[in-house]
C-alpha positions as CSV (number, residue, x, y, z in Angstrom):
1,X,25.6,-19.9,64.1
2,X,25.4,-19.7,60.6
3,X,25.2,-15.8,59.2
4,X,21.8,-14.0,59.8
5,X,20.8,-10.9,58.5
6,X,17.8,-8.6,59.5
7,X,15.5,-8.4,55.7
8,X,13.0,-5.1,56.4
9,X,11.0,-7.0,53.8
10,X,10.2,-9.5,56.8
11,X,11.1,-7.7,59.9
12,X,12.5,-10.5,60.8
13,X,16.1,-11.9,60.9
14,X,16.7,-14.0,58.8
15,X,19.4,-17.1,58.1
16,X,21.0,-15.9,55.1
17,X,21.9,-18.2,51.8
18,X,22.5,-17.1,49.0
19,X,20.9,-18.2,45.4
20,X,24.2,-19.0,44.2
21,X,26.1,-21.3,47.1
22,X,29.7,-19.8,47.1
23,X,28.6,-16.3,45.8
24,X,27.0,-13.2,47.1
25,X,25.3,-10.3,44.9
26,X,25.1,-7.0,46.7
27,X,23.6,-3.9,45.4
28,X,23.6,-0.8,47.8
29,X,22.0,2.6,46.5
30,X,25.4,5.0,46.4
31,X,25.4,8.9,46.0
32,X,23.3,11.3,44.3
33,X,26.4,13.9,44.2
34,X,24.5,17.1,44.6
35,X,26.7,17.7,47.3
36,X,29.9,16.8,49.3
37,X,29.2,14.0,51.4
38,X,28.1,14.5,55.0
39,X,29.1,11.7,57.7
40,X,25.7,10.3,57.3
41,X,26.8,9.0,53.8
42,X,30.1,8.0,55.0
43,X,28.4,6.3,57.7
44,X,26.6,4.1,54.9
45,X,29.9,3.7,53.0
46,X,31.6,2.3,56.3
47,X,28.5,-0.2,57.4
48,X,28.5,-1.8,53.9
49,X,32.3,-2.5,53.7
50,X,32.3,-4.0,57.2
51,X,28.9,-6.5,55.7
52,X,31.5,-6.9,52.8
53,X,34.6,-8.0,54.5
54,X,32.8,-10.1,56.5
55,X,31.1,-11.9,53.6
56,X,34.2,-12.5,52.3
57,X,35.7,-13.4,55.8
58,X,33.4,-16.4,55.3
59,X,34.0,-17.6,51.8
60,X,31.8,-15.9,49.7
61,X,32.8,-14.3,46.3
62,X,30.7,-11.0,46.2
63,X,30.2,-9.0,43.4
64,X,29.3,-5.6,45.1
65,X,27.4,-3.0,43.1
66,X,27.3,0.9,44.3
67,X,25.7,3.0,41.5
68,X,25.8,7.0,41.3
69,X,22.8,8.9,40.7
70,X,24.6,11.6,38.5
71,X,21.3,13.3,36.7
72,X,18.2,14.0,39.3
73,X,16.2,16.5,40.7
74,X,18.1,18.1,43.4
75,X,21.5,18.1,41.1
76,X,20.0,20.2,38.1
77,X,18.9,22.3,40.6
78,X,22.2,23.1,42.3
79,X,23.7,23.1,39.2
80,X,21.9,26.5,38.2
81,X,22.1,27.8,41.7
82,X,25.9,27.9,41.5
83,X,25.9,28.6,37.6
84,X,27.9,25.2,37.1
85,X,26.9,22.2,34.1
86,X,24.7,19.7,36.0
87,X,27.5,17.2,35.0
88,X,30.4,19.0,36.1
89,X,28.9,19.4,39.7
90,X,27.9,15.8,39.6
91,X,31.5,14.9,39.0
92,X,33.2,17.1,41.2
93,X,31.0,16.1,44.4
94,X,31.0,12.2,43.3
95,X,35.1,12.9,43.1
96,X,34.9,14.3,46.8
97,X,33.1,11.0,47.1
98,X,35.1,8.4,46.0
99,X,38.2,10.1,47.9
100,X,35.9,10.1,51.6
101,X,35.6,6.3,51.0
102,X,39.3,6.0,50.4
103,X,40.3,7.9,53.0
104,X,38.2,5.4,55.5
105,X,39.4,2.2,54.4
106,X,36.4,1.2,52.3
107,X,36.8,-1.3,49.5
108,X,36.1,-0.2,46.1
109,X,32.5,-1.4,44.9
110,X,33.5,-4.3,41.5
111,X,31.3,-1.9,39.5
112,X,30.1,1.6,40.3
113,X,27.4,1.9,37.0
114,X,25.9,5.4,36.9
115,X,22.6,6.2,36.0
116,X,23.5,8.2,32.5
117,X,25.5,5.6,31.1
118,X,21.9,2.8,31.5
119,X,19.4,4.7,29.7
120,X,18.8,2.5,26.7
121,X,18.7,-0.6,29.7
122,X,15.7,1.6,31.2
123,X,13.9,2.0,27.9
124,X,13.9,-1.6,27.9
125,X,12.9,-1.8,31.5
126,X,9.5,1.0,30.7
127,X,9.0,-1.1,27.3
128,X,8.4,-4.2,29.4
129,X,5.9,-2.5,32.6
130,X,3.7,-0.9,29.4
131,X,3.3,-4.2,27.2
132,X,2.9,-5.6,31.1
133,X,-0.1,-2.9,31.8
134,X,1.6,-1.3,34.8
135,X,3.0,1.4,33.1
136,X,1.3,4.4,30.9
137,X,2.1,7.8,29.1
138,X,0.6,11.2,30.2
139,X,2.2,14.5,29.8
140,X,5.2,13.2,28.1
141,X,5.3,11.8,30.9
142,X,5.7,7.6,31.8
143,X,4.4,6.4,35.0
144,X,3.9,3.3,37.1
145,X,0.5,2.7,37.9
146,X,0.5,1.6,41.2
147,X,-3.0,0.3,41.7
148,X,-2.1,-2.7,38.8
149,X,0.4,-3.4,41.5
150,X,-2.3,-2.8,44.4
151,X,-2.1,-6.3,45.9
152,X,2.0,-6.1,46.3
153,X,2.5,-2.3,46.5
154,X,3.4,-1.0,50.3
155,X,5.1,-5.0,51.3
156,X,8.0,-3.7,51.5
157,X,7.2,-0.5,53.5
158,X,4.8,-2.6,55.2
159,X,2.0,0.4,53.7
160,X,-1.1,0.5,53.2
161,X,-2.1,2.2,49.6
162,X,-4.9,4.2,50.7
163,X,-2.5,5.5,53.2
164,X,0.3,6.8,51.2
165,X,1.1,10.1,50.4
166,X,1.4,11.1,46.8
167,X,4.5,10.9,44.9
168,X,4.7,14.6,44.0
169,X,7.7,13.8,41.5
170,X,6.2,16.1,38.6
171,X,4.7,19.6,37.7
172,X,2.6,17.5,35.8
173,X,0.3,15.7,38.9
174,X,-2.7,16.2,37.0
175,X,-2.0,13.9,34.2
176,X,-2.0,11.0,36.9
177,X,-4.5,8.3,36.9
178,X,-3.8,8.6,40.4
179,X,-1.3,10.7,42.7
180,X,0.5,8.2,43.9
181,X,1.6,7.0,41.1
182,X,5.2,7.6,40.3
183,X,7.3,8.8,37.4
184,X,9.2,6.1,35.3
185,X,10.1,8.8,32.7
186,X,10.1,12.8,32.9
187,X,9.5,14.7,30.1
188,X,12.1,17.2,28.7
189,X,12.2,20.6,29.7
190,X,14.2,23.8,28.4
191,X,17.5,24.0,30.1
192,X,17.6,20.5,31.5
193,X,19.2,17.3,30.4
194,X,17.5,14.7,27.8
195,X,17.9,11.9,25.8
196,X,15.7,10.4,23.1
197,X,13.4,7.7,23.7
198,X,10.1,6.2,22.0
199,X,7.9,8.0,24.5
200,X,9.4,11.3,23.6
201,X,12.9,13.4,24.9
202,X,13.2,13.5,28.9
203,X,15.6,11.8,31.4
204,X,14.7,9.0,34.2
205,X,12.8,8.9,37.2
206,X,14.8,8.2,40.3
207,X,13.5,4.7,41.1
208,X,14.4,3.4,37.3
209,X,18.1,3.7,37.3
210,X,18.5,1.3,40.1
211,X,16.2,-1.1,38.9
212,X,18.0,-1.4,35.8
213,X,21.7,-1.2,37.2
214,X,21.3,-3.7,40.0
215,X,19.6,-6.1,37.4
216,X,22.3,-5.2,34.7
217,X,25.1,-6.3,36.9
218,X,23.6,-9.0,39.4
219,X,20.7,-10.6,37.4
220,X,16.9,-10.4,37.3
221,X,17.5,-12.1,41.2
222,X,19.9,-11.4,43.6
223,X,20.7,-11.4,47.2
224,X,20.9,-8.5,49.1
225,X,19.9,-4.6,48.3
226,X,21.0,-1.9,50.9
227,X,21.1,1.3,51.6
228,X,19.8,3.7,54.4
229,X,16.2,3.4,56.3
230,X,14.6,7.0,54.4
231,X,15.4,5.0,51.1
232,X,12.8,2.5,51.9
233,X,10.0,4.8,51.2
234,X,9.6,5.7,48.5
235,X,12.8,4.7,46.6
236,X,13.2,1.4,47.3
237,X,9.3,0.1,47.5
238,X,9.0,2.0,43.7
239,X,11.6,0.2,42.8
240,X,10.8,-3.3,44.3
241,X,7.3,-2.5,42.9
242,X,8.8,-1.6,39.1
243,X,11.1,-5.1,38.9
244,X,8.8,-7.5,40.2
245,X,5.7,-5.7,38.3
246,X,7.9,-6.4,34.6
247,X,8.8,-9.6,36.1
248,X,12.3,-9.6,38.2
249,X,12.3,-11.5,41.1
250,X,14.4,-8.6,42.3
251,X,16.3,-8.5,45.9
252,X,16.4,-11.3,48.6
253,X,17.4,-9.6,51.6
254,X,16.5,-5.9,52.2
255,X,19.0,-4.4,54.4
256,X,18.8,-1.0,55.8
257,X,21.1,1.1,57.9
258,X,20.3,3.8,60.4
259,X,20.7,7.8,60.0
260,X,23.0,9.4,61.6
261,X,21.8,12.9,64.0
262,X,24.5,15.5,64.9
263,X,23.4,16.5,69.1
264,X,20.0,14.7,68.6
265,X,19.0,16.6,65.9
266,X,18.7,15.9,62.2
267,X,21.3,17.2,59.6
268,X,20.3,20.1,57.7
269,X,22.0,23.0,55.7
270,X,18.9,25.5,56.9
271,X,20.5,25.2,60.9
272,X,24.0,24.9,60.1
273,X,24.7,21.3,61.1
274,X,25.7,19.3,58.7
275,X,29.1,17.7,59.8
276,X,31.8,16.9,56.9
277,X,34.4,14.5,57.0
278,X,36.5,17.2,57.2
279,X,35.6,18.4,60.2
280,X,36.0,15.2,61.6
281,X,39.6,14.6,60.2
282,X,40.5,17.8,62.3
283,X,39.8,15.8,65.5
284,X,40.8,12.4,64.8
285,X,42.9,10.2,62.3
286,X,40.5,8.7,59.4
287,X,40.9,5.2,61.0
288,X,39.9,6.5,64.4
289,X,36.9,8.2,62.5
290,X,36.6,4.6,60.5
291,X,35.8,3.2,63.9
292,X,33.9,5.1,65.6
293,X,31.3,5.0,62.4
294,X,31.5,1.4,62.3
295,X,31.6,0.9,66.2
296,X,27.1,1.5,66.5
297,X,24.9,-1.2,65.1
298,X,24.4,-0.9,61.6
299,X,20.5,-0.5,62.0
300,X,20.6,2.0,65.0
301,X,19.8,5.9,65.1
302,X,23.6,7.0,65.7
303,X,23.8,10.3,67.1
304,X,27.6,12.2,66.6
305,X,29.1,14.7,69.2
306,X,32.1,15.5,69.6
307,X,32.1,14.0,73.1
308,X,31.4,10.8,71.4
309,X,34.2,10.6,68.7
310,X,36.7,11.3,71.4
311,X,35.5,8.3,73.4
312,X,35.9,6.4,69.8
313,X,39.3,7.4,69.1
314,X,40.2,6.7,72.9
315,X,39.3,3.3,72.3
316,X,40.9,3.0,69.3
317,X,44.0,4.1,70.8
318,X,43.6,1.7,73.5
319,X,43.8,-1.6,70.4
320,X,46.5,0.3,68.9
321,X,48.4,0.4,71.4
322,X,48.4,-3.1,72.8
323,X,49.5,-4.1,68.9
324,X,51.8,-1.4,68.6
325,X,54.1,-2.9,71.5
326,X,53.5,-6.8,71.4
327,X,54.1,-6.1,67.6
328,X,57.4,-4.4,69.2
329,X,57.9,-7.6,71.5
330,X,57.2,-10.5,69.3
331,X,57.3,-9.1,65.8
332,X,54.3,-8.2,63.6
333,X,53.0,-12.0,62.8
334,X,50.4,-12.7,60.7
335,X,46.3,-11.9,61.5
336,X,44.4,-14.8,62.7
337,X,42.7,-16.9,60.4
338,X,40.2,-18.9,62.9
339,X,38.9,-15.7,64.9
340,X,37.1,-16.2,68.7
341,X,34.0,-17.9,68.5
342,X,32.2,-15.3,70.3
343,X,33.6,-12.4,67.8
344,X,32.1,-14.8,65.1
345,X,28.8,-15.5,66.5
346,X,28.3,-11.4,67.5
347,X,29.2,-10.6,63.4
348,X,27.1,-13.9,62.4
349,X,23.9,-12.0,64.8
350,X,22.9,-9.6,62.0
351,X,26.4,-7.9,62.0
352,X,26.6,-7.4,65.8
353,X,29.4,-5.0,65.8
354,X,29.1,-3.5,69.4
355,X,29.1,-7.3,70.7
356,X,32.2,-8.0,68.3
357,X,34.0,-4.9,69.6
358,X,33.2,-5.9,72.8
359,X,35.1,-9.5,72.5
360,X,38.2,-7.6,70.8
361,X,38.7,-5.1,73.6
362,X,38.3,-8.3,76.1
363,X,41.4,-10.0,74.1
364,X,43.0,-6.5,74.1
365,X,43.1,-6.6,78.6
366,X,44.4,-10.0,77.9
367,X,47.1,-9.3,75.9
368,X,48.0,-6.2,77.9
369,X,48.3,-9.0,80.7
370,X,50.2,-10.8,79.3
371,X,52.6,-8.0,77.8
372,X,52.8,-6.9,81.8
373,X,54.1,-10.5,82.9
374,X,56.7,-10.6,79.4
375,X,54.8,-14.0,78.7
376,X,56.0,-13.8,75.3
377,X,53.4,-16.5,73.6
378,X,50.7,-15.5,75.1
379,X,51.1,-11.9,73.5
380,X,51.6,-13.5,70.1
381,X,48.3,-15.2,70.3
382,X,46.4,-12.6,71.5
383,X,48.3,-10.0,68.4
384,X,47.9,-12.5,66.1
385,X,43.8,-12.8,67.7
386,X,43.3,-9.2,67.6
387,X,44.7,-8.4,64.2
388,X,42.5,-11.0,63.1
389,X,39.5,-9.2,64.5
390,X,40.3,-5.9,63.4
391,X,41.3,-6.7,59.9
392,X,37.6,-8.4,59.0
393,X,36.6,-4.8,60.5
394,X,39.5,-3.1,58.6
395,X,40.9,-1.5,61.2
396,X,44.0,-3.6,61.5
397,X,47.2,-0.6,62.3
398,X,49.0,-3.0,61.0
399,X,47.7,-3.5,57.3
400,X,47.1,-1.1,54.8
401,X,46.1,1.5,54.5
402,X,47.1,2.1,58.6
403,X,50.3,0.4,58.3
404,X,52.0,4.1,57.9
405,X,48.9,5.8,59.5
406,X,51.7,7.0,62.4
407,X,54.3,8.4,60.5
408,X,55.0,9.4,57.1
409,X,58.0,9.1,54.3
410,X,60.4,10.7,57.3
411,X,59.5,7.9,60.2
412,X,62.9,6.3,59.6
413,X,64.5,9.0,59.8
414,X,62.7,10.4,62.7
415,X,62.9,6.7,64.6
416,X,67.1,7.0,64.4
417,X,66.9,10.7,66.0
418,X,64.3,9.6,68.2
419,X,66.5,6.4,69.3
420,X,69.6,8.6,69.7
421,X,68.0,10.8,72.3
422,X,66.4,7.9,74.1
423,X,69.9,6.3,74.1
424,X,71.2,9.5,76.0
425,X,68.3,9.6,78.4
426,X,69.1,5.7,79.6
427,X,72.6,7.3,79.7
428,X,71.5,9.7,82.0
429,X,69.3,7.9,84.0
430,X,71.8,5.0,84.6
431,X,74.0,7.6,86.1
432,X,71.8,8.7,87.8
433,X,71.4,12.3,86.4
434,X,67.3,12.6,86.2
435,X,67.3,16.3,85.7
436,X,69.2,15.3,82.3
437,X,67.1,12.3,81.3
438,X,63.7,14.4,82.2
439,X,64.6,17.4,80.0
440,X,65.3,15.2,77.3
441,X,61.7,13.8,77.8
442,X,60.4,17.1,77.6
443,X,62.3,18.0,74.5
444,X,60.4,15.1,72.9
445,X,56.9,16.0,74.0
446,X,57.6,19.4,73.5
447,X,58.1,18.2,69.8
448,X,55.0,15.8,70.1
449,X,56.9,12.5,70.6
450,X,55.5,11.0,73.8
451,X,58.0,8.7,75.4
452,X,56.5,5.6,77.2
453,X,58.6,3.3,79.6
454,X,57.9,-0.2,79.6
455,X,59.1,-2.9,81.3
456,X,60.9,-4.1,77.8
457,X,62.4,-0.8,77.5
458,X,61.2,3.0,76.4
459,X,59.2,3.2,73.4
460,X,57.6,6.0,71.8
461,X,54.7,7.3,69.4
462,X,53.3,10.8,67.9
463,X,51.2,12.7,70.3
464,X,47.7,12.6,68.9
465,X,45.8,16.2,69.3
């Protein structure tokens, strides 16, 4: 099956093809860095690299667009809470970022615009929707005027107008022909950022920036727009509503991925809840926490506990392992190319992660079989099968950036002492002295080296907390 992709434009899944055959435009709404990022964003970061690796996996040549909402609402507003410039704080959380996305694996985005360096793009952008009569001036104000847009305004959201709750995006609601409409340009105010326009000083309205960036970078058309399901209203139906209303054709595919609940209940600074990356990095490696955000269905409610991550990284574990000694056995190899067809059609069935993962931990018992019966073949298909599989999901332990994920600068140096002392624990063993060759055991765990014996000889790897 050909790749399908669930568009929330539809509801429906849909076969996916591109406008340009061979190429792939991606846009997915990034941070607004009023903050450090919470696992619910990293979450989002993970889900969108997997969609990209696998869109390359299959020959596409993406150009992938992340922007970075650096002036809003809630960042001028922390800003003066902490006594900081609004730009400063902006920078310093987008840094934090940038470095969470690294940490797990993720791809860098081929351009990551943000939304102060586009402002004479979104003066063009308002120019266009107020020649177009969708777009007026009130307050010092610009709006959209959603009722010139009645007949298409809610498809996205699958809204009704007269159902929708107003936009409450300025102190100045009574200038609005109506209260839904929504602001395309805020008026400047003492203290806060500005720049000049024709309509007057002021800085953008959320939805504008991406409307503009997306554009800028993909074309008036492109494929796919993502980002997370509380983005579809309002922010991404204002801003489907604001392209297509100047004349874009705008997004193809509308993917959204699911929010993330800590114990069953939603993420909030007021109860104390919100879970950082790291806090996760305390219990598990960033790969381990890598797949255990990827392991869900991209569109599903995932909810975290601690119970859960464990499970994850025992999983995890259980792949490493298995590559960690056929790797030993028959040497690294190279990944697959041509992956099981069943691992392809789960990925091609609107990213099917959980039925992917499902085919890779199969192959994983199969290679443990065959690493128990020293068939040595076998275990090089199967490594060469499941390196293949993990590295479309980067998670391969064996490519970057895992490849050194168990050690450090020091491993050789560690692997020599480590080999010594297992050399004088087959010593002792072949001569039968087991009190000798099981305190040297314990001196190794009790320095966190856990010592396995295998029917190929003893191998060994850091404890993991």
């Amino acid at each position: 099956m050909s790749l399908h992709l669930y568009d929330t434009g539809t509801r429906t899944v849909r076969p996916f093809k591109p406008l340009h055959e061979g190429r792939v435009g991606m846009y997915v709404c990034g941070a607004t860095p009023q903050a450090e990022p919470h696992i619910g964003h990293l979450r989002s970061g993970v889900i969108y690299d997997v969609l990209l690796r696998w869109l390359r996996h299959l020959g596409y040549e993406v150009t992938f667009v992340r922007n970075v909402t650096d002036v809003d609402d809630k960042i001028i507003a922390a800003a003066a809470e902490r006594g900081v410039p609004w730009f400063a704080l902006a920078e310093a959380n987008q840094r934090i970022f940038t470095r969470g996305y690294e940490l797990l694996g993720c791809l860098p985005p081929t351009v990551e615009p943000r939304a102060t360096g586009h402002v004479p793009e979104m003066i063009v952008l308002i120019r266009r929707l107020l020649e177009a009569g969708h777009a007026y001036t009130a307050a010092g104000d610009v709006y959209f005027d959603v009722n010139s847009w009645a007949e298409h305004y809610g498809e996205l959201s699958h809204q009704r107008l007269e159902h929708m709750r107003p936009a409450g995006d300025t102190p100045n609601e009574d200038a609005k022909r109506d209260p839904r409409d929504f602001a395309l340009w805020k008026g400047a105010k003492p203290g806060e950022p500005s720049w000049e326009t024709p309509w007057g000083e002021g800085r953008p309205g959320w939805h504008l920036e991406c409307s503009v960036m997306s554009t800028k970078y993909l074309g008036p058309t492109f494929d796919i727009h993502g980002g997370g399901v509380d983005l579809i209203f309002p922010h991404h139906e204002n801003e489907r509503a604001q392209s297509q209303a100047a004349g874009d054709g705008f997004a193809r595919y509308w993917l959204h991925n699911g929010l993330l609940t800590v114990d069953g209940v939603k993420m909030s600074k007021s109860i104390g809840n919100v879970v950082l990356l790291t806090d996760l990095l305390e219990k598990a490696r960033p790969v381990e926490v890598r797949y255990y955000l990827a392991s869900a269905h991209y569109r599903s409610l995932m909810d975290y506990t601690d119970g859960s991550l464990a499970e994850a990284v025992t999983a995890y574990q259980r792949i490493e392992g298995f590559v960690t000694r056929a790797a030993e056995l028959v040497g690294a190899g190279e990944p697959a190319a041509e992956l099981p067809e069943a691992f392809t059609a789960a990925m091609n069935d609107d990213l099917g992660v959980p039925q992917a993962l499902a085919v890779l931990h199969e192959t994983v018992r199969d290679g443990n079989s065959a690493l128990a019966s020293g068939d040595r073949a076998e275990v090089a298909r199967r490594l060469a099968s499941v390196r293949g599989m993990m590295g479309v999901l980067g998670l391969d332990p064996l490519a970057e950036p895992w490849a050194d994920d168990r050690g450090s600068d020091l491993r050789p140096v560690v692997d020599a002492l480590v080999k010594v002392a297992l050399e004088q624990r087959q010593a002792a063993r072949a001569r039968k002295d087991y009190a000798a060759a099981d305190e040297i055991r314990d001196s190794l765990a009790a320095a966190g080296i856990v010592v396995e014996d295998t029917p190929h000889g003893p191998r060994w790897e850091l404890k993991r907390d």
